[in-house]
VMD Tcl script that builds the backbone (N, CA, C; Angstrom):
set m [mol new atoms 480]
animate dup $m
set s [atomselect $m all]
$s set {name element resname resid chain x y z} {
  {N N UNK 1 A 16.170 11.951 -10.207}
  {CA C UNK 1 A 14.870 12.557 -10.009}
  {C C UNK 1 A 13.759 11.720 -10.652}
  {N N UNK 2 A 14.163 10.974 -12.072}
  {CA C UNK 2 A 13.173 10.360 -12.501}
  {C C UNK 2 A 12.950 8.812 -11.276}
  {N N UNK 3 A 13.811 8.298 -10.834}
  {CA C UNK 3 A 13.408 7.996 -10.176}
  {C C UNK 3 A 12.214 7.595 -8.826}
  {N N UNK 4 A 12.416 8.837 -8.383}
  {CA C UNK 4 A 11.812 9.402 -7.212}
  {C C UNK 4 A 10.440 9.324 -7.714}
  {N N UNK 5 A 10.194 9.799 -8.756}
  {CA C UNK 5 A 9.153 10.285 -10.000}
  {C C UNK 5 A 8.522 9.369 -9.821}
  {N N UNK 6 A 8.964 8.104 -10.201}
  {CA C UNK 6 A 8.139 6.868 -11.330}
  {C C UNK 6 A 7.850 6.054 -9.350}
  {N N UNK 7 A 8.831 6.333 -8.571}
  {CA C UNK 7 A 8.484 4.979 -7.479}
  {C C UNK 7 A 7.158 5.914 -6.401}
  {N N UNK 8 A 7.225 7.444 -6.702}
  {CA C UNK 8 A 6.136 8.238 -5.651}
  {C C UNK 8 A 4.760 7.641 -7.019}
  {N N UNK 9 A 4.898 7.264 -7.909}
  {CA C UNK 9 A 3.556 6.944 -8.718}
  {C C UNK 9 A 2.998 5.505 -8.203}
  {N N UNK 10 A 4.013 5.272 -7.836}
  {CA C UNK 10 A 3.486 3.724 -7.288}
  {C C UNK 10 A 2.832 3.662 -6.140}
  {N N UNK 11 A 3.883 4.600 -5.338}
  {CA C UNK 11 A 3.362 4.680 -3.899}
  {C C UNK 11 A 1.828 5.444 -3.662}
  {N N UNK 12 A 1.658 6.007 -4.819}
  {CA C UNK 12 A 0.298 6.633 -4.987}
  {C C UNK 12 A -0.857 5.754 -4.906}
  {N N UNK 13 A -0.469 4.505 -6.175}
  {CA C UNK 13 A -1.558 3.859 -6.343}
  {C C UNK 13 A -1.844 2.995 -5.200}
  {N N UNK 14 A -0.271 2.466 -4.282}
  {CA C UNK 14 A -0.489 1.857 -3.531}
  {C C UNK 14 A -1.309 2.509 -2.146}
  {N N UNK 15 A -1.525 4.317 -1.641}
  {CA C UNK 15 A -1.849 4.130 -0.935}
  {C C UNK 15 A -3.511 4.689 -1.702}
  {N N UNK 16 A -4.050 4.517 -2.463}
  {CA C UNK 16 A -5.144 4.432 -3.232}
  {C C UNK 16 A -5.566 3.414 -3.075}
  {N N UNK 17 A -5.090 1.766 -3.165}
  {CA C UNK 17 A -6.010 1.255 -2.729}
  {C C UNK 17 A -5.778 0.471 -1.459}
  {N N UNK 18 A -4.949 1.207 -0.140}
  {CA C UNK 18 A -5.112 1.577 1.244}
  {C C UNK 18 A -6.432 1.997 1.607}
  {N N UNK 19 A -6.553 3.128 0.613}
  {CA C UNK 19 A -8.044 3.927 0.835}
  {C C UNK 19 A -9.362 3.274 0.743}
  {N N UNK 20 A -8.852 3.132 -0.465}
  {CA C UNK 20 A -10.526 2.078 -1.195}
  {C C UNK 20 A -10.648 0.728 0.335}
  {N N UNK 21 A -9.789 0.251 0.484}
  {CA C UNK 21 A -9.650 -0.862 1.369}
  {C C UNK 21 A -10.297 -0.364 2.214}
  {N N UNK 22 A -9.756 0.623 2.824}
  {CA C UNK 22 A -10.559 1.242 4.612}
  {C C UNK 22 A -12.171 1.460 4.078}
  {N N UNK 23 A -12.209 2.322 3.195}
  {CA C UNK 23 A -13.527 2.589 2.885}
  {C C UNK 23 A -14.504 1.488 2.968}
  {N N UNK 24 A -14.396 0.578 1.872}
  {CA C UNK 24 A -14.809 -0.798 2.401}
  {C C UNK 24 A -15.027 -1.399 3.401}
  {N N UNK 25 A -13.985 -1.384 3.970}
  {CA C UNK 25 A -13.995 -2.682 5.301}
  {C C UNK 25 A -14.780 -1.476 6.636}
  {N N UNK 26 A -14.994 -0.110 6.694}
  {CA C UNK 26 A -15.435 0.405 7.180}
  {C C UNK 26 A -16.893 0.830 7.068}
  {N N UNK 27 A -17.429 0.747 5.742}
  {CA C UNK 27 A -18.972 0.343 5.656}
  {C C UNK 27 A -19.561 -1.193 6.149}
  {N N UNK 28 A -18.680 -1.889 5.962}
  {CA C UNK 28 A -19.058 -3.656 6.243}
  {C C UNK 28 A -19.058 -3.689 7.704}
  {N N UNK 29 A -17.775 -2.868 8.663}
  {CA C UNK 29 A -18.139 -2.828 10.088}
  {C C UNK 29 A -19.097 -1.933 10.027}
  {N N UNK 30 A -19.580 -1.122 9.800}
  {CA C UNK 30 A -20.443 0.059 10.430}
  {C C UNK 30 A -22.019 -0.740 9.712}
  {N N UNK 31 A -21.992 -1.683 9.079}
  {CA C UNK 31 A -23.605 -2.389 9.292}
  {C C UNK 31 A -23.437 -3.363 10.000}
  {N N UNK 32 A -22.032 -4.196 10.211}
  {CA C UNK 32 A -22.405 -5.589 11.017}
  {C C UNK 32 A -22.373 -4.791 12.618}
  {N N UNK 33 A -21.847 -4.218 12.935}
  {CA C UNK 33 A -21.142 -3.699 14.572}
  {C C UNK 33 A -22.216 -2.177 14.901}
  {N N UNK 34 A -22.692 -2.284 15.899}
  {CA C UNK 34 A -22.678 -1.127 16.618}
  {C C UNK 34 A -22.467 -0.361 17.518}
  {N N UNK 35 A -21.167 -1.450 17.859}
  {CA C UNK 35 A -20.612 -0.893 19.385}
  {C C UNK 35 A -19.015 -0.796 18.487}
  {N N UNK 36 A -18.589 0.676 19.317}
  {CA C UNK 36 A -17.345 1.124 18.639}
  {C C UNK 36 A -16.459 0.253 19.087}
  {N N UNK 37 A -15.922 -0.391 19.859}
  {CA C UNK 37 A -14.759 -1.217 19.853}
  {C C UNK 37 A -14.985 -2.598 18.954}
  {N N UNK 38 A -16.556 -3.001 18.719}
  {CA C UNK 38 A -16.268 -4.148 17.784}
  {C C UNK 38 A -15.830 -3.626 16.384}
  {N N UNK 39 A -16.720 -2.341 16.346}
  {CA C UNK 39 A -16.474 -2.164 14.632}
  {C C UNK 39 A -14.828 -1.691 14.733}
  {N N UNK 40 A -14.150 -1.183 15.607}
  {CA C UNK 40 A -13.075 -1.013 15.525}
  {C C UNK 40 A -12.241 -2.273 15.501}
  {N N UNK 41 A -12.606 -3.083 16.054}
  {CA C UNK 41 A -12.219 -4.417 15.597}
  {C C UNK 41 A -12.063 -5.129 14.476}
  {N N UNK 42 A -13.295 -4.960 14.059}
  {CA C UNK 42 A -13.568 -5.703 12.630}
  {C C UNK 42 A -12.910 -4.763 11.766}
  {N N UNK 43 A -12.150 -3.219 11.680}
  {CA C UNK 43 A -11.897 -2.788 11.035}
  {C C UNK 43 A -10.185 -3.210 11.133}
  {N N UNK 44 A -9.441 -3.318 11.847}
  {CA C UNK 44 A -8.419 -3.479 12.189}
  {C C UNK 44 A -7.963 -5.150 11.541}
  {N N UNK 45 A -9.357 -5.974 12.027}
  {CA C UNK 45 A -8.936 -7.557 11.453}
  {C C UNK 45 A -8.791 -7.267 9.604}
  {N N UNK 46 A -9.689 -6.420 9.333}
  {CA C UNK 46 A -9.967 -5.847 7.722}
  {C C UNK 46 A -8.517 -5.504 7.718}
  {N N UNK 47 A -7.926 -5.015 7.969}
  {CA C UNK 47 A -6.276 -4.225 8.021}
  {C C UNK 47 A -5.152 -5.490 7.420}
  {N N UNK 48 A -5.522 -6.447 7.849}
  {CA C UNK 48 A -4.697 -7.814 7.270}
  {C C UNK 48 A -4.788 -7.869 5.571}
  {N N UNK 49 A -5.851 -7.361 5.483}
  {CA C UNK 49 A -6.233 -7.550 3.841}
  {C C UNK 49 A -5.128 -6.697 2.722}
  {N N UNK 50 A -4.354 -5.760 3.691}
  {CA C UNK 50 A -3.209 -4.881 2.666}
  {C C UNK 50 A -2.474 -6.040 2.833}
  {N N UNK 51 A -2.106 -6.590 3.375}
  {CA C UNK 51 A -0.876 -7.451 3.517}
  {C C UNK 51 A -0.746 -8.314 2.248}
  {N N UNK 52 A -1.919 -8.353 1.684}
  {CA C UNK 52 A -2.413 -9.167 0.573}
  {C C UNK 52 A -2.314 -8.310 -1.049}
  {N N UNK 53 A -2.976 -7.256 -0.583}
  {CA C UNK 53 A -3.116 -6.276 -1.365}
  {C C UNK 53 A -1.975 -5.502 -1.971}
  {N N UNK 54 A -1.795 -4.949 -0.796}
  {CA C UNK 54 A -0.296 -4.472 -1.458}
  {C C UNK 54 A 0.726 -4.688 -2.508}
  {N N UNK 55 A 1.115 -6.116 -1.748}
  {CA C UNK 55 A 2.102 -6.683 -2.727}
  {C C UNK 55 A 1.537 -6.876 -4.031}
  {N N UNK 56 A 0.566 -7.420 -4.177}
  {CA C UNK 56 A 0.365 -7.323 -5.653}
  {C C UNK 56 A -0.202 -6.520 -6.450}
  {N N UNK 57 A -0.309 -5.010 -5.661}
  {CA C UNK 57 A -0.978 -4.071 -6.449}
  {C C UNK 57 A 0.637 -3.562 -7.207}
  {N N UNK 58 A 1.481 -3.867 -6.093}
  {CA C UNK 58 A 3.115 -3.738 -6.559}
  {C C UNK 58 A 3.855 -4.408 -7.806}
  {N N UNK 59 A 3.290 -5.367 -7.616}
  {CA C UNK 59 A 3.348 -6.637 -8.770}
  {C C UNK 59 A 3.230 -6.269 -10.501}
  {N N UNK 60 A 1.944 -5.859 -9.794}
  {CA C UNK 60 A 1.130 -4.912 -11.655}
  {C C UNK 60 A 1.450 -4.288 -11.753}
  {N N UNK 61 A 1.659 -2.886 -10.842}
  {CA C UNK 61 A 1.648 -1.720 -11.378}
  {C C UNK 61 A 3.288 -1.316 -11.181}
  {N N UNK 62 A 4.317 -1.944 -10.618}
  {CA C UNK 62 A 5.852 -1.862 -11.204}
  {C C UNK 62 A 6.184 -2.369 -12.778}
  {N N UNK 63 A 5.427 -3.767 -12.789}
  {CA C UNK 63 A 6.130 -4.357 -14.212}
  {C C UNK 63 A 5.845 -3.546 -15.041}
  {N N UNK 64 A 4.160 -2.666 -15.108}
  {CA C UNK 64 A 3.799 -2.219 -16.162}
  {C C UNK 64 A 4.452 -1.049 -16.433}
  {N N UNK 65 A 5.221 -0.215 -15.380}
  {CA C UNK 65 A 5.142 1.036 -15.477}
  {C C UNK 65 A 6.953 0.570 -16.098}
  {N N UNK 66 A 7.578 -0.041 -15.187}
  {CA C UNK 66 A 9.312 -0.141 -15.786}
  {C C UNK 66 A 8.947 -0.646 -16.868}
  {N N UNK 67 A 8.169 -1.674 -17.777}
  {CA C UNK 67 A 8.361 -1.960 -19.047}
  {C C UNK 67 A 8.039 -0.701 -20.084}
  {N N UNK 68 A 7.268 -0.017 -19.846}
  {CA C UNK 68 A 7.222 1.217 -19.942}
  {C C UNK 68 A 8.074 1.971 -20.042}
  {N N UNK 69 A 8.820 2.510 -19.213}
  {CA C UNK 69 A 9.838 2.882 -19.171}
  {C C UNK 69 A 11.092 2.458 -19.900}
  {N N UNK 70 A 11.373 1.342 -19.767}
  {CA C UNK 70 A 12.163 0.956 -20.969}
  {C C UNK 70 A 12.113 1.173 -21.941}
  {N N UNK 71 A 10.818 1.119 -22.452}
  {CA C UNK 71 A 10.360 0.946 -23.971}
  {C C UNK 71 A 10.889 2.607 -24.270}
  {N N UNK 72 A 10.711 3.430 -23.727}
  {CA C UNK 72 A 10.954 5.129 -23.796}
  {C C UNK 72 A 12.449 4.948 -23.369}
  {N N UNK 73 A 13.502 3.992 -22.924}
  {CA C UNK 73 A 14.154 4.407 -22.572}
  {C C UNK 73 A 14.683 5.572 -21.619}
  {N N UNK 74 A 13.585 5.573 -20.605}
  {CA C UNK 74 A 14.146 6.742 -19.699}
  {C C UNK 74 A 14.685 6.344 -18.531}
  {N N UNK 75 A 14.408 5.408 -18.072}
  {CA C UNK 75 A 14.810 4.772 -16.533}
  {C C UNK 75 A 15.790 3.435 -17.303}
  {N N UNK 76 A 16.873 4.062 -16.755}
  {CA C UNK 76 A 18.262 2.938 -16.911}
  {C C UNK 76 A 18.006 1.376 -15.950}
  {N N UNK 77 A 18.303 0.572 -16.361}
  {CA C UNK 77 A 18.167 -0.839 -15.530}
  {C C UNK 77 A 18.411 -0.957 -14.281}
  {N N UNK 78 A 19.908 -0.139 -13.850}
  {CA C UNK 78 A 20.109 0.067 -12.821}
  {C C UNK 78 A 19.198 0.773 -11.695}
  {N N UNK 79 A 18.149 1.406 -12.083}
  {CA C UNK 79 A 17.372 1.963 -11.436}
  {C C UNK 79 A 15.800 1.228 -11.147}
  {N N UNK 80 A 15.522 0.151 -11.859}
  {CA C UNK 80 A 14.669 -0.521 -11.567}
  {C C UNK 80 A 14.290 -1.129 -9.909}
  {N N UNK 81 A 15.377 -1.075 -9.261}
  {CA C UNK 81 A 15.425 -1.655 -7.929}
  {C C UNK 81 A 15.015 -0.497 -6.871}
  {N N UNK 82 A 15.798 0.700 -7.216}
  {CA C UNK 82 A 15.295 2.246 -6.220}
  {C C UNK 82 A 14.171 2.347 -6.434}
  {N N UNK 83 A 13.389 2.472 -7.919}
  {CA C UNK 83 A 11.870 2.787 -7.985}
  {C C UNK 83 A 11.257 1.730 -7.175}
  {N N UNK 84 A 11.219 0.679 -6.878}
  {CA C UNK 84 A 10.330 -0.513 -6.653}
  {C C UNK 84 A 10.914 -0.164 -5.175}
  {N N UNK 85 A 11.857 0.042 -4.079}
  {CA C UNK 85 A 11.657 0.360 -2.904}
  {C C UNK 85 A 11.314 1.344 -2.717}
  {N N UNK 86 A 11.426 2.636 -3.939}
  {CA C UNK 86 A 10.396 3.929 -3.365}
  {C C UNK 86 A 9.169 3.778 -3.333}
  {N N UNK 87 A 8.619 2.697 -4.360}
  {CA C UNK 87 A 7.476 2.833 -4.510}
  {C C UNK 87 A 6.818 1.815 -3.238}
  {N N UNK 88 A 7.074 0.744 -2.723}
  {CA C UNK 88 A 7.186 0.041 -1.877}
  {C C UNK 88 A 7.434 0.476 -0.154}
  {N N UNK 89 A 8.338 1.538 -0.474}
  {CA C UNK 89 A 8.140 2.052 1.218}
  {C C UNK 89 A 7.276 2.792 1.223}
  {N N UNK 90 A 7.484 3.933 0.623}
  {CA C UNK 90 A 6.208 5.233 0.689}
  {C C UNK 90 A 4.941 4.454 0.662}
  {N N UNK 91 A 4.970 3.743 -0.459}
  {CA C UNK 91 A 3.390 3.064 -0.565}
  {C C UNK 91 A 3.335 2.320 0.522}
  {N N UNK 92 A 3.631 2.239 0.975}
  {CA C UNK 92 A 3.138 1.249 2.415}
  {C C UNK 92 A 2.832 2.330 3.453}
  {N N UNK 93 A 3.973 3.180 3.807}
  {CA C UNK 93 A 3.335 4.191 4.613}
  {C C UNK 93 A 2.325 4.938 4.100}
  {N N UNK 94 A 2.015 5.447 3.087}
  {CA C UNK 94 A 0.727 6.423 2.791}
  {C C UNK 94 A -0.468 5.294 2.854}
  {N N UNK 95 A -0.616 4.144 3.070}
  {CA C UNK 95 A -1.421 3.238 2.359}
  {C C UNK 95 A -2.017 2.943 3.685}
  {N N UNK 96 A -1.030 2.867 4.603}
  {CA C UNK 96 A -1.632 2.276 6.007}
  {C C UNK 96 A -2.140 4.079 6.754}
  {N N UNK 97 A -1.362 5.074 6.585}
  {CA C UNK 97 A -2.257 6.160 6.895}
  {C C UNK 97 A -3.648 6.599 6.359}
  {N N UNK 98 A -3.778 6.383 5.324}
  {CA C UNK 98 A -4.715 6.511 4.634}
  {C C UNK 98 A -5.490 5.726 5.280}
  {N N UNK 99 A -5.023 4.352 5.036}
  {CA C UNK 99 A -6.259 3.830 5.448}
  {C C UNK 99 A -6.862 4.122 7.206}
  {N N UNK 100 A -6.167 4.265 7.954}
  {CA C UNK 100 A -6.157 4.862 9.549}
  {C C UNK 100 A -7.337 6.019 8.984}
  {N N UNK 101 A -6.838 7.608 8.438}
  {CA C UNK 101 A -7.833 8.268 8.282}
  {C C UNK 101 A -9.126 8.160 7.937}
  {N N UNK 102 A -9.231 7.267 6.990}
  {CA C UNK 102 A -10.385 7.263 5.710}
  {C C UNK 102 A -11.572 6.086 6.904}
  {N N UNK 103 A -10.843 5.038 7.666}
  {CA C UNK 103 A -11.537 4.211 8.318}
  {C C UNK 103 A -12.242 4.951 9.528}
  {N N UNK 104 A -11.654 5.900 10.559}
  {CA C UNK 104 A -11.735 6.986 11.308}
  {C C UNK 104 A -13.252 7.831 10.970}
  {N N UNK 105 A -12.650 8.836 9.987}
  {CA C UNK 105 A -13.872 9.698 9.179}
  {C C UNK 105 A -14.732 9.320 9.150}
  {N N UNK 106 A -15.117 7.511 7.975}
  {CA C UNK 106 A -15.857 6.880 8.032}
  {C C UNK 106 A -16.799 6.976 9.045}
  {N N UNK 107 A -15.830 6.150 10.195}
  {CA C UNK 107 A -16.475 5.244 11.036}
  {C C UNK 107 A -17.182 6.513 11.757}
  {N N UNK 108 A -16.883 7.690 12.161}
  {CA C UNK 108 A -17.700 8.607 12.796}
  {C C UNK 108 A -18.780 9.596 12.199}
  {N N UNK 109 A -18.605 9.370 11.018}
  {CA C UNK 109 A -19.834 10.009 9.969}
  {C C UNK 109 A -20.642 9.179 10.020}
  {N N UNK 110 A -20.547 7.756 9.420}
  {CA C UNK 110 A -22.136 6.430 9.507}
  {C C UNK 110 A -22.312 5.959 10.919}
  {N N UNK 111 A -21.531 5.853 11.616}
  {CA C UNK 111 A -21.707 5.327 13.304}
  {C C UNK 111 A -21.974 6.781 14.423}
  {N N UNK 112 A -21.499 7.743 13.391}
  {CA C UNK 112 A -21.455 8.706 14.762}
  {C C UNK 112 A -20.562 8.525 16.366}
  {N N UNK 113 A -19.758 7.132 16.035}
  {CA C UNK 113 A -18.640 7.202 16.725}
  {C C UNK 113 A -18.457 8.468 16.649}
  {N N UNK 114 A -17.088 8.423 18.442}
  {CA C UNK 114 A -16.355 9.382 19.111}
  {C C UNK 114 A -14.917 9.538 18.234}
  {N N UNK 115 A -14.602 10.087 17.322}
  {CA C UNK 115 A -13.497 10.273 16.419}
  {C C UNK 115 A -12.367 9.856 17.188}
  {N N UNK 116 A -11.700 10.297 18.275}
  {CA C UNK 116 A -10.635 10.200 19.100}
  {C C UNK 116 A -10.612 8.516 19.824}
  {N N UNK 117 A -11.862 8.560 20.163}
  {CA C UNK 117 A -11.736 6.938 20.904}
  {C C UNK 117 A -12.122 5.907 19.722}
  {N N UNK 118 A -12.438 6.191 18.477}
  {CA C UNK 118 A -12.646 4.981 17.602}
  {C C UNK 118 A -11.165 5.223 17.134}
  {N N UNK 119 A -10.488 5.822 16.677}
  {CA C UNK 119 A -8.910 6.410 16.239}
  {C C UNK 119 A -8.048 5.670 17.162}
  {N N UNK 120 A -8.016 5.788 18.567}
  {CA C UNK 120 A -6.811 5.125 19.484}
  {C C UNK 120 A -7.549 3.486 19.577}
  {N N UNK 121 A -8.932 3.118 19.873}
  {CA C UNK 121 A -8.740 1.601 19.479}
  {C C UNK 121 A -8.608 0.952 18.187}
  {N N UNK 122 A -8.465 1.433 17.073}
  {CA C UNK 122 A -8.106 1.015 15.803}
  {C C UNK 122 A -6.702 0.448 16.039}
  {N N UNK 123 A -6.227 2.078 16.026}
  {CA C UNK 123 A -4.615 1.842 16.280}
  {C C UNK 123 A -4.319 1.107 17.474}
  {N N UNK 124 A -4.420 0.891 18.719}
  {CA C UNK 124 A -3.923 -0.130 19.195}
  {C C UNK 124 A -4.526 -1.756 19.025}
  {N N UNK 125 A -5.675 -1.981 18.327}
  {CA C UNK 125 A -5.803 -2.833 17.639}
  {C C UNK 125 A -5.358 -3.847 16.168}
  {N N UNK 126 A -4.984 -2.438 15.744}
  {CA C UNK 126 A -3.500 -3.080 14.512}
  {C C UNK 126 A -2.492 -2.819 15.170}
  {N N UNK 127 A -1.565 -2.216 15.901}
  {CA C UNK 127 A -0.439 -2.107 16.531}
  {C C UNK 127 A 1.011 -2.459 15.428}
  {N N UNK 128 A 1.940 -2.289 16.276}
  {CA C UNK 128 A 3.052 -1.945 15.256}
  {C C UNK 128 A 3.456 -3.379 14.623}
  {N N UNK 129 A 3.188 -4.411 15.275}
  {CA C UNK 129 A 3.788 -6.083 14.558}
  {C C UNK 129 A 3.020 -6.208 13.396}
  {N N UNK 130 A 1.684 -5.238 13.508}
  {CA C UNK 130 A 0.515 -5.779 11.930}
  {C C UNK 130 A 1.597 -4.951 11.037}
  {N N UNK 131 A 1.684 -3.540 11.690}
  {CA C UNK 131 A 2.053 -2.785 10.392}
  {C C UNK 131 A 3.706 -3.291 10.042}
  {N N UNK 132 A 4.427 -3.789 11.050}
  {CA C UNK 132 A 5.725 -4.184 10.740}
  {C C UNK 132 A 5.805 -4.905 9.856}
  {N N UNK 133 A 4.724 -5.882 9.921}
  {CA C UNK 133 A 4.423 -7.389 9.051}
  {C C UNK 133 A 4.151 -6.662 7.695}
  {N N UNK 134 A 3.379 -6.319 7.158}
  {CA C UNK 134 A 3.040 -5.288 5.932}
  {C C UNK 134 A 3.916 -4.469 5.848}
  {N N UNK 135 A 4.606 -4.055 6.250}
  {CA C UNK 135 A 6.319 -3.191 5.990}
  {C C UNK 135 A 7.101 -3.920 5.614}
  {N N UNK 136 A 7.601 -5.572 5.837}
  {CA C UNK 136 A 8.294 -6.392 5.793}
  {C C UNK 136 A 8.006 -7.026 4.023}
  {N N UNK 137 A 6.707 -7.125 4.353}
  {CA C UNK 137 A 6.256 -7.859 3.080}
  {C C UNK 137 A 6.123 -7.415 1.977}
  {N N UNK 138 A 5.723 -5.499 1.971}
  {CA C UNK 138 A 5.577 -5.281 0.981}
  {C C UNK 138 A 6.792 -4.579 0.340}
  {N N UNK 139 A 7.900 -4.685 1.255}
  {CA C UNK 139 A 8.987 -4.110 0.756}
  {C C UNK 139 A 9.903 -5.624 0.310}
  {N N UNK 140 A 9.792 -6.476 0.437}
  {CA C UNK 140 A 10.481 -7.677 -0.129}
  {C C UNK 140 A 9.782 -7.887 -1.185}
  {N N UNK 141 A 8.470 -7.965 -1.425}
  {CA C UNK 141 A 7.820 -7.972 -2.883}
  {C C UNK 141 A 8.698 -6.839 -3.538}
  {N N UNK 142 A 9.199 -5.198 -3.443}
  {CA C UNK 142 A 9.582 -4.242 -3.738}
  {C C UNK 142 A 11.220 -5.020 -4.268}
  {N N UNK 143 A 11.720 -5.741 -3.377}
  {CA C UNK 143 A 12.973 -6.109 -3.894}
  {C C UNK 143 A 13.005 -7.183 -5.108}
  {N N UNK 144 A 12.238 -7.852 -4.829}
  {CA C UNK 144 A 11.879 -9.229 -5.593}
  {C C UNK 144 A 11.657 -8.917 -7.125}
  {N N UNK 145 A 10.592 -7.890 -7.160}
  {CA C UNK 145 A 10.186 -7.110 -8.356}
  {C C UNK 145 A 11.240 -6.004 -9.169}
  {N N UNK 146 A 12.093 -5.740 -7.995}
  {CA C UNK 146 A 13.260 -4.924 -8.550}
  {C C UNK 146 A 14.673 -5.748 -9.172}
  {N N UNK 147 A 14.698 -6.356 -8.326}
  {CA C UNK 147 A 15.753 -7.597 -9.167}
  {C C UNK 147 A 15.174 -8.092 -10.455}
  {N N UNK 148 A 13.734 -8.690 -10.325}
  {CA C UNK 148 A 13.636 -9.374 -11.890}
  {C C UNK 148 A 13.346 -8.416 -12.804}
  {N N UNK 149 A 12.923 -7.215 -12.378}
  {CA C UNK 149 A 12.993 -6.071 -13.692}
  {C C UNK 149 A 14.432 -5.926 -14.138}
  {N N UNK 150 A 15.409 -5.514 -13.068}
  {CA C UNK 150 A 16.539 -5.430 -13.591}
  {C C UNK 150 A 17.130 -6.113 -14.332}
  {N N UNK 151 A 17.120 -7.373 -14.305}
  {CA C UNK 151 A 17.624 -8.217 -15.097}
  {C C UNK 151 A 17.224 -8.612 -16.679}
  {N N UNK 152 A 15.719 -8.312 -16.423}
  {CA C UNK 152 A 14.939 -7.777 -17.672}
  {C C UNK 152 A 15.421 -6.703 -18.290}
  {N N UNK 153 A 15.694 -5.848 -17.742}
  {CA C UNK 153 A 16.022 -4.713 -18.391}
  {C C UNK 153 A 17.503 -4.349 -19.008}
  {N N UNK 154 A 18.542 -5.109 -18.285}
  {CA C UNK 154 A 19.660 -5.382 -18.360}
  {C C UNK 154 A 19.808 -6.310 -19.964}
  {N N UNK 155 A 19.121 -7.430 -20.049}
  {CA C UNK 155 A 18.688 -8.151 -20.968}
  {C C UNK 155 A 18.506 -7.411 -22.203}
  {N N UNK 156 A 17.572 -6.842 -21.983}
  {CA C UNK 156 A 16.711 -5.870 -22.940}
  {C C UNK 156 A 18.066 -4.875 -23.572}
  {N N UNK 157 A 18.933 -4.057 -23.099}
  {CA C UNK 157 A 19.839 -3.337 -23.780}
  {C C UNK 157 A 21.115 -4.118 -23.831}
  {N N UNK 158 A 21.176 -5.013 -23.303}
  {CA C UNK 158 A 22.675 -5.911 -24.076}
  {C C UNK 158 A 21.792 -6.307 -25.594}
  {N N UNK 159 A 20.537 -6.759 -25.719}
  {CA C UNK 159 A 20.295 -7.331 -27.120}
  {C C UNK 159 A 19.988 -6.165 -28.198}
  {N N UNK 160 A 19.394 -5.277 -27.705}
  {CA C UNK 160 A 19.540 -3.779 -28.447}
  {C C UNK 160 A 20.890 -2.586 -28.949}
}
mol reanalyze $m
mol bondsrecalc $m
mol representation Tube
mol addrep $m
């Protein structure tokens, strides 16, 4: 359970700054664009920027939280690898919904866009290879980060 715990905290922050991201990149289209398929455009090219983001919001906020954890001894070594793909899948899915909603809302509150037709050209403008690509990536950062904690952590109670 602690598990589940420590990797849904990640996935939090990760789809937090999903959010902040859309928010952003959805004020920057809604002054450069005033035709809904460009700003839906420019919001979707903005969508590449988790791909970036992600992983290293994963980066910081795993090491800090398992060293943490260690230090309290509550999360065993062996578990360093489950938190970092819970936190890594979920956070990717809440991160890319989020950002879908928050860009949406946006875009039809300051543009007065059509909610439904700025919503379906977003989404078929990122389409499933963007989000596959950012599924791919930010869950191999998730493994990458889970192996070298483990081994850290493994480290850490053979010398203790």
């Amino acid at each position: 359970m602690e598990t589940i715990k420590e990797g849904l905290k990640g996935a939090g922050m990760l789809a937090t700054v999903g959010g902040l991201a859309a928010g952003i990149i959805t004020i920057l289209a809604s002054l450069i664009n005033s035709d809904l398929y460009a700003a839906a455009g420019f919001v979707a090219t903005g969508f590449y920027i988790l791909v970036l983001l992600l992983p290293l919001t994963l980066l910081l906020l795993l090491v800090d939280t398992q060293e943490e954890a260690a230090a309290k001894k509550r999360l065993p070594p062996g578990e360093a690898m489950k938190v970092s793909l819970v936190a890594a899948g979920a956070g990717v899915i809440f991160a890319a919904l989020l950002f879908l909603v928050i860009a949406t809302i946006m875009a039809s509150f300051i543009k007065q866009f059509e909610v439904v037709a700025f919503n379906e050209t977003l989404r078929q403008d990122i389409g499933w290879l963007t989000f596959g690509l950012l599924l791919v990536i930010t869950l191999a950062t998730g493994v990458v980060v889970g192996w070298r904690l483990r081994d850290k952590l493994v480290g850490q109670k053979s010398t203790s």
